[in-house]
N, C-alpha and C positions, 0 to 999 in steps of 0.2 A: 558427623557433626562439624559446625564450621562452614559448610562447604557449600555452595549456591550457586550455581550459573547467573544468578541475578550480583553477585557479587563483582562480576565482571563489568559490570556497568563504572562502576566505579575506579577501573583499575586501568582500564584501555580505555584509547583515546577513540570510542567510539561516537557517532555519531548521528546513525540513522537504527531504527529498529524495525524489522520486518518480522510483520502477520503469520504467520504460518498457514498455508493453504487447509489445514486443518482445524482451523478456527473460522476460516473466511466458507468452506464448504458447507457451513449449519448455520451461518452469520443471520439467515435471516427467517429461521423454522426453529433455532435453538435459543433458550433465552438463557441459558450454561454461556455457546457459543458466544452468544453478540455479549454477555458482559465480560466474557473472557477479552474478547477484541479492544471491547471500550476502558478497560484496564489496561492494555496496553497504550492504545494510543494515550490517555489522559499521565499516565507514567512518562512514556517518551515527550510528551508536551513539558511535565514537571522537569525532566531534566535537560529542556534545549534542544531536545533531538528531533529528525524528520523520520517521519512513517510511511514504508512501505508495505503494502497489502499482497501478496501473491496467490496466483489460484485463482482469482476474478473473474467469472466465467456467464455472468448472467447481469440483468438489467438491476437487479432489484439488490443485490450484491452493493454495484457499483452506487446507486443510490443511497444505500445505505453507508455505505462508507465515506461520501460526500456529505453525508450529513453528519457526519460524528468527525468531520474534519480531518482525515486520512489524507495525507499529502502525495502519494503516487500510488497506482496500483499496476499489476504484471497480473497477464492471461491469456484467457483465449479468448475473452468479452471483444477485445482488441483485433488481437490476430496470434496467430499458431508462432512457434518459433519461425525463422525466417534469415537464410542466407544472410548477409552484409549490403549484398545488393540490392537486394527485395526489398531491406529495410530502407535501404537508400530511398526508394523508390515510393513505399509506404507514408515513410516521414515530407518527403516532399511533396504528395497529392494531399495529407493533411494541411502541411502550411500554405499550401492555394487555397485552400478552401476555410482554412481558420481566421476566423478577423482580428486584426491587429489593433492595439491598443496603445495609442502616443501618450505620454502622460506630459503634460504642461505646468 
C-alpha cells in the first residue's frame, strides 16, 4: 500500500511518457488497448508532458496515434534499428524530400 509507479510522476523531473509497445500492438483491434493508450496520452497532456509511442509497426497504428495527438513514435513503420551511419543517411534523404515551413 502507498506504493504506485505513477507516483513517480510527481517526484522526478520527468518529462516525456512513452506508450509501451504493448498497448500500441492492439492500439487499433483492442478497445482495452486504444483506451489504455488514450489514458495515457490525455494524462501526459494534463501534466505538460510530450508522448512517445514505441512499437509502431503499421499504417493504421500510425494514423491512429496522429489522431489522438501522440507527439513521436519509434518502430519499424519507419525503419529497423540502424548503425549512426545509416541513420545519418536515412535522416538526410528524409529532409530532401520533407517541405520546409518558414513562418513570417
Amino acid at each position: 500500500t502507498g506504493y504506485s509507479s505513477l507516483a513517480y510522476l510527481k517526484h522526478f523531473p520527468i518529462d516525456t511518457l512513452k506508450i509501451d509497445i504493448s498497448f500500441i500492438r492492439d492500439l487499433t483491434t483492442s478497445p482495452d488497448g486504444a483506451a489504455i493508450a488514450v489514458a495515457i496520452i490525455e494524462m501526459a497532456r494534463g501534466l505538460n508532458m510530450h508522448v512517445i509511442a514505441e512499437g509502431v509497426e503499421t499504417a493504421s497504428q500510425l494514423e491512429w496515434l496522429r489522431a489522438h495527438a501522440c507527439d513521436e513514435i519509434q518502430g519499424f513503420y519507419y525503419s529497423r534499428p540502424l548503425p549512426p551511419a545509416d541513420l545519418e543517411l536515412l535522416r538526410d534523404a528524409h529532409r530532401a524530400t520533407t517541405p520546409r515551413f518558414v513562418l513570417s
